[in-house]
N, C-alpha and C positions, 0 to 999 in steps of 0.2 A: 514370577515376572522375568520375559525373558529380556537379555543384553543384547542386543543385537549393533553391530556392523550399518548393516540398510537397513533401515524401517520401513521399507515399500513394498514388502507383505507382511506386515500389522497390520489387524484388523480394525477399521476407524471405529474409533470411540474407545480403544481397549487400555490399559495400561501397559506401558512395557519401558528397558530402562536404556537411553541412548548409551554412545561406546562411550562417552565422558562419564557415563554413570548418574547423570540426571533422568530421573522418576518424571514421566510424560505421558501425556494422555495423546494419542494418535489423531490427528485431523481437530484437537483440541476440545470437541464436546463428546462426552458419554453420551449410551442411549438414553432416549428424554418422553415427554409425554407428545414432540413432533415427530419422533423416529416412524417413519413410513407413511407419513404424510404426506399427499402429492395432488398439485396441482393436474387436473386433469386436460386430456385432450393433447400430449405432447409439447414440446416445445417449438416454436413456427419456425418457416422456411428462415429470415432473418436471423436464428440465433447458429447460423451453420458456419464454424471456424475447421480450416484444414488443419491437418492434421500437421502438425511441423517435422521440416526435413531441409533438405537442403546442406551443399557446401557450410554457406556462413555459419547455419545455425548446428553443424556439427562440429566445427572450430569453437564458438564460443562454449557450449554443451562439454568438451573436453576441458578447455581450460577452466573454466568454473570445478569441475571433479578435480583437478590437480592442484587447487592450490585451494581445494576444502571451504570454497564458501560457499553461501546460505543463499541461493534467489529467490526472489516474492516469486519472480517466473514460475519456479516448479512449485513453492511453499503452496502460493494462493490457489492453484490449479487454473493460472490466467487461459485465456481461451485466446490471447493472441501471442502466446510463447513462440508460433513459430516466426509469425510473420517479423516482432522487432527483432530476435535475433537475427534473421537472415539480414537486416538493415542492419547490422551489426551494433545495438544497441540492448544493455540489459540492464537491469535495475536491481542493484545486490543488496541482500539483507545482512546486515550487521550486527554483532552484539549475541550472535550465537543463532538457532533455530528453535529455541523451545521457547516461550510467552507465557509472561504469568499471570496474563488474564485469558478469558475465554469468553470471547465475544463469542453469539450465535449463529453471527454469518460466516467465520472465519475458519481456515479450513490448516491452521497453524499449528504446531501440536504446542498445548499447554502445559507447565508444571510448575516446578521452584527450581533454577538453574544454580540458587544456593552460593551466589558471586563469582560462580564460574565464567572466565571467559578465556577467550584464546587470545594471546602474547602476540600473535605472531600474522593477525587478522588484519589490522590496517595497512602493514606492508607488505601483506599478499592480497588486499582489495586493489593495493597500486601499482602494485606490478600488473594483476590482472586487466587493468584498466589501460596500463603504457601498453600492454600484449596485444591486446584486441584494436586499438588504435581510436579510440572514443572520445568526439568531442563532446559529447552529452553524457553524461552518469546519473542516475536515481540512488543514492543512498541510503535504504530505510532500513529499519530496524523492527526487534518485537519489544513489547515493554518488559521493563526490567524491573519490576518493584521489588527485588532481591536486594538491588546496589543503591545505594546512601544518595548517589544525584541520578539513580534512572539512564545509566551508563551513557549520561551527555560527554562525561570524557573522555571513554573510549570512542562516542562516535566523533566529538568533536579532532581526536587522534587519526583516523581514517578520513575524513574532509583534509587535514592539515597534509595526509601522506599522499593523496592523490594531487595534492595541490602542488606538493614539492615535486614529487617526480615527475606528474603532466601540466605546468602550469596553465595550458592553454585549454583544456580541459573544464569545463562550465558545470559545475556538480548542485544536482538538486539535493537537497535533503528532505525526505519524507520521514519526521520524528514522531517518535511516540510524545503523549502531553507531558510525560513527566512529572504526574499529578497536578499541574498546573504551577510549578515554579518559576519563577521567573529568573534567575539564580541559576538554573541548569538551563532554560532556556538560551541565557545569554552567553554559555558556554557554547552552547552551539554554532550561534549566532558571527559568534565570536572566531571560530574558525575558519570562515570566509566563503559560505557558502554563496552561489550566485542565486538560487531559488529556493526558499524556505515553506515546507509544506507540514498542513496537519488535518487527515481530514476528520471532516466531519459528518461522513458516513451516513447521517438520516435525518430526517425534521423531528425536531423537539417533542414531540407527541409520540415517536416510537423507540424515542433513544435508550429507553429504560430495559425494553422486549428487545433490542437489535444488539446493544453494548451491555459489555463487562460493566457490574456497576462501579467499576471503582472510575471508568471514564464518563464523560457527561458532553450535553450540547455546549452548553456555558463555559465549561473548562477549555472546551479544543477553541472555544471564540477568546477564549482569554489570552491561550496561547497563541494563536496567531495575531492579535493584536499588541502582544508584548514582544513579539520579534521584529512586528511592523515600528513599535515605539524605540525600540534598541537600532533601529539602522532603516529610518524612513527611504532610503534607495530601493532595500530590497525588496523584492516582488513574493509577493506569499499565493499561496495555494491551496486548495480543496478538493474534496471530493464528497459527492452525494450519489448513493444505492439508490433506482427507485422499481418498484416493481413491489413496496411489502406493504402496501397498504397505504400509503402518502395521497394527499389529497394537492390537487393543482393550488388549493391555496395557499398549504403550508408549504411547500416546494417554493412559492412564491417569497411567503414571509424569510424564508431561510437564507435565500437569495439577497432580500433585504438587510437580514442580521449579518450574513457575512461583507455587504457593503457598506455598511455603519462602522466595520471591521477593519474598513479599507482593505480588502481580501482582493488581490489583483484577478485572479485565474481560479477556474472551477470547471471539472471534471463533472458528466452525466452518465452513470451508466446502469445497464442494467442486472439487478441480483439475479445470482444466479447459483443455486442451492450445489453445494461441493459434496456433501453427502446425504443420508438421510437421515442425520442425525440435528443435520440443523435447519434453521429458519425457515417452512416451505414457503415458495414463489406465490404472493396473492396475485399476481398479474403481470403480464408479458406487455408490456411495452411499446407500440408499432413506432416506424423511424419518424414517421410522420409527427409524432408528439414529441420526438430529444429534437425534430428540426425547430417545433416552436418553442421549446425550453429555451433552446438557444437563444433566439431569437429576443427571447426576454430577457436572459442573462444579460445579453449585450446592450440593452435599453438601459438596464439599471447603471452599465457604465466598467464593467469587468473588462478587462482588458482582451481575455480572450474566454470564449467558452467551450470545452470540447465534451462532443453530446453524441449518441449514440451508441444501441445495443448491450456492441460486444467493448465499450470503450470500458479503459479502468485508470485508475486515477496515474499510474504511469505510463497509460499508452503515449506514442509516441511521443516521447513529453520532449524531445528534441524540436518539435515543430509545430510545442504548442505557441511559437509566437508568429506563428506564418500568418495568421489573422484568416484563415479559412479551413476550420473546422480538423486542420491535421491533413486536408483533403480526402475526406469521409463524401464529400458531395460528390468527389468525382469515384 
């Protein structure tokens, strides 16, 4: 097992051991009985993201490498890496790079980070954050069932440091469930986030096939309801994958469950397979269908809905309250 520096030629799915010395599995699932599985006939015209470049997004690209954080940007293999950078917007992952779960869709590398974390992580997330000039932050993390509260205190540490250094700065937090505590929740909570997120990834009927079992539908509905009961101002959030076999009903019921939730905001987008080792795509999606998801999102009474393709649960999430779609329509 080699030690490697980069891990950006390890081979996905392989073992090998990051420079902290944490034992991880690359892109976080090994090969499986989906490995080479593929939806045929290509991926359509709609799923085409440029490739990123640009001034801004080589400014933010350097600072993130200088002060050693973790972004879902590169983690997730987001397909709109280029375009929020250049809007000078990035969504930093916290609490280290390796996850010790292994969801199927998730392109994170997995293992036991064994209580490791870095000291020196929240006040280089806020320095990063005062550098780049950010009034929007995404703050999420990988889960940490290593640490005794699910390292809500370390993340609630980084909320508190960007707070103090930029206080005009509006910081979402996208947490992990924490096993569904509500005790670490409120640690979070507690930090002062303005947007509180957890998502919930897929309808009830594929949660089992799509998620790590130690996470569940019920669980992330708990937690976002226990953040919404700890401080009824703040605004909570979601996300829902479709494209893996979801039926326009359950999409529907889910929508319902998470407004029984009082679940303000909900992200639509579409799956989109990171290697071949995980979950293949049942079905591409057309804009045509996230136009009328939305459309229904908003009937049930969500505050905003953001729907389409290449969207993920922190695209532009600066402007998910402009009440039009992010400006996807235009």
């Amino acid at each position: 097992m080699r030690t490697l520096k980069n891990n950006s030629d390890v081979e996905s799915g392989t073992k090998y051991r990051t420079q902290e010395g944490i034992r991880a599995i690359k892109n976080g699932v090994k090969r499986n009985l989906f490995s080479g599985e593929r939806l045929g006939g290509g991926k359509p015209t709609w799923l085409r993201a440029r490739l990123p470049s640009g001034q801004a997004y080589t400014a933010v690209l350097n600072n993130v490498r200088k002060h050693r954080l973790s972004t879902v940007c590169e983690e997730s293999m987001c397909p709109n890496l280029g375009e929020c950078w250049n809007n000078g917007t990035a969504t930093i992952m916290v609490l280290g790079s390796v996850c010790t779960r292994a969801c199927r869709f998730c392109a994170v590398d997995t293992g036991n980070p064994r209580g490791w974390l870095d000291p020196d992580e929240p006040e280089n997330t806020a320095r990063s954050v005062e550098l780049m000039g950010l009034k929007y932050i995404v703050l999420t993390s990988v889960d940490r069932d290593d640490l005794p509260d699910g390292g809500a205190g370390h993340y609630a540490e980084c909320i508190r440091a960007v707070k103090k250094r930029t206080p005009a700065t509006a910081v979402e937090a996208l947490t992990p469930d924490f096993n569904g505590c509500e005790r670490d929740v409120q640690t979070v909570v507690s930090a002062g986030p303005d947007v509180f997120a957890q998502n919930l990834e897929t309808v009830s009927r594929l949660t089992q096939r799509v998620r790590d079992p130690r996470a569940g539908y019920e669980q992330t509905l708990s937690v976002l309801s226990a953040a919404k009961k700890l401080k009824p101002e703040l605004i909570t959030k979601t996300s829902l994958m479709l494209g893996l076999g979801e039926t326009d009903e359950e999409i529907l019921a889910a929508m319902e469950d998470l407004r029984q939730h009082d679940v303000n905001i909900l992200t639509l987008g579409q799956y989109l397979r990171p290697t071949v080792n995980h979950l293949p795509v049942v079905r591409y999606v057309p804009p045509r269908e996230f136009d009328g998801y939305r459309k229904l999102g908003l009937s049930l009474g969500f505050l905003e809905v953001v729907a389409g393709p290449l969207v993920r649960s922190s695209y532009r999430a600066d402007r998910a309250f402009d009440k039009n779609n992010v400006g996807l329509s235009a």
